[in-house]
N, C-alpha and C positions, 0 to 999 in steps of 0.2 A: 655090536648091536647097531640098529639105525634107527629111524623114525620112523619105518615102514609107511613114508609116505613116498609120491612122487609126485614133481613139478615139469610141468611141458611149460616150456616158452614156446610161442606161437610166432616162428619169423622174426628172431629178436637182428637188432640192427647193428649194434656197437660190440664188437670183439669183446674189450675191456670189463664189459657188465657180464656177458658169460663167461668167461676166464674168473672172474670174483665168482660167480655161481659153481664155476667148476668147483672151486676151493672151498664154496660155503658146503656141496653137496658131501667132499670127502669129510668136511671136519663134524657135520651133523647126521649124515649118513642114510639122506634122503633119495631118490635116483631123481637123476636129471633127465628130463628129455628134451630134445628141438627137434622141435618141426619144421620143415622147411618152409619155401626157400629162405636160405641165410643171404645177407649180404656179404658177407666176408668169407674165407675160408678157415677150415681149421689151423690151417699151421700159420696164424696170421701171429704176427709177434706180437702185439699187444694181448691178444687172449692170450699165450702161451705166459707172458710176462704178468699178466691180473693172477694169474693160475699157478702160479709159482710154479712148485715140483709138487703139487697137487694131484693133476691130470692122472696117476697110474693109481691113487687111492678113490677115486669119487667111481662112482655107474652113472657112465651118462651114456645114452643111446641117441645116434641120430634118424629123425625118421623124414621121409620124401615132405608128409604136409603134415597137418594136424588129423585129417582122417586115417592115415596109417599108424598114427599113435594111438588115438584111439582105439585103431584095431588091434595095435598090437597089445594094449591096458587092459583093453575091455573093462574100464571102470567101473564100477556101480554106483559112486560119486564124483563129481566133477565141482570144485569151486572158480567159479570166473573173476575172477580179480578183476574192477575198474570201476571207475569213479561214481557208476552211475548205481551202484550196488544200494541195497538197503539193508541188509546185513553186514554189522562189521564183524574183522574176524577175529575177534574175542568171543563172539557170543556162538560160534561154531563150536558141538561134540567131536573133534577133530575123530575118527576111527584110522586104522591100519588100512591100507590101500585108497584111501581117498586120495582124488587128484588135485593139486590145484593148478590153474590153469592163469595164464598170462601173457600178454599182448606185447605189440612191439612198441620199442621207447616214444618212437614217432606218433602213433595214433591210440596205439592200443588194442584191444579187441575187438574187431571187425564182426559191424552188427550181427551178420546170418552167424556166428559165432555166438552171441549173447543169446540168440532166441533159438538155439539150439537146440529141443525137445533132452538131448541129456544133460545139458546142465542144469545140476541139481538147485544151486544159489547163483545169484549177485552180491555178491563179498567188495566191503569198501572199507578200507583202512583208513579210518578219522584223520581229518588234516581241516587245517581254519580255514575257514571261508576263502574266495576267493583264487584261492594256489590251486594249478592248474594239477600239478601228480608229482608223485614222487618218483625218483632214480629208481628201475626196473631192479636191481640188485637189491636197493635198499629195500623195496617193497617186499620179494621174495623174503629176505630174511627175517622180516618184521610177521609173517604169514607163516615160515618154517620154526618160526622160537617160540612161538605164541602153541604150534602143534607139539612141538617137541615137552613143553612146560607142561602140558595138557598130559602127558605122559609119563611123567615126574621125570626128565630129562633120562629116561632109559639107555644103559649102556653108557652112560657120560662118568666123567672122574670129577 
């Protein structure tokens, strides 16, 4: 079973934080997607090493940018994760195929992205004042358990 969601990272920077996405994707059974460009390559050792023996259980797809993911999702929902959001994402009807969407650790998601005509929300994961964001890993997983929960954890032991 999976969560029948899927996650695009949009140009993520740090091997290590996808390699952990690899592994969060096989053990909750979301698909991953990247969009380019990456800084790193895939066979970089730190992903391989965040990702344990991961990598042959998870769907992750890589695509050129984020308009080729899109193409190839053809979403009907898209959630943008980042800080400037007014929806948090506890209060999201999570559905099957909805996308959530995610920036690089460095900035994040690059405005003509946030005012995108199809993204559907601006989604912000509560954190105290001041703190600038949370670890890209951490954030997905905090956005994939909150959907997976929404679905009485479907498919899980």
């Amino acid at each position: 079973m999976s969560t029948n969601l899927r996650v695009i990272l949009d140009q993520p920077e740090i091997p290590g934080n996808t390699g952990n996405l690899i592994r969060l994707a096989a053990i909750t059974g979301f698909e991953l997607h990247i969009a380019g460009p990456t800084l790193f390559d895939f066979s970089d050792t730190k992903l391989r090493r965040a990702g344990l023996d991961y990598h042959d259980l998870a769907v992750m797809t890589e695509h050129e940018n984020l308009e080729a993911a899109y193409a190839a999702l053809n979403p009907q929902r898209i959630f943008a994760f980042t800080g400037e959001g007014n929806t948090r994402h506890v209060d999201i009807k999570y559905r099957p195929g909805d996308v959530l969407l995610f920036g690089r650790e460095s900035t994040g998601l690059d405005d003509h992205v946030k005012q995108d005509s199809r993204i559907t929300d601006l989604v912000r994961i509560p954190m105290l004042p001041g703190r600038r964001s949370l670890n890209l890993a951490n954030s997905v997983s905090i956005a994939v358990y909150e959907a997976w929960r929404q679905q009485g954890f479907d498919g899980a032991v």
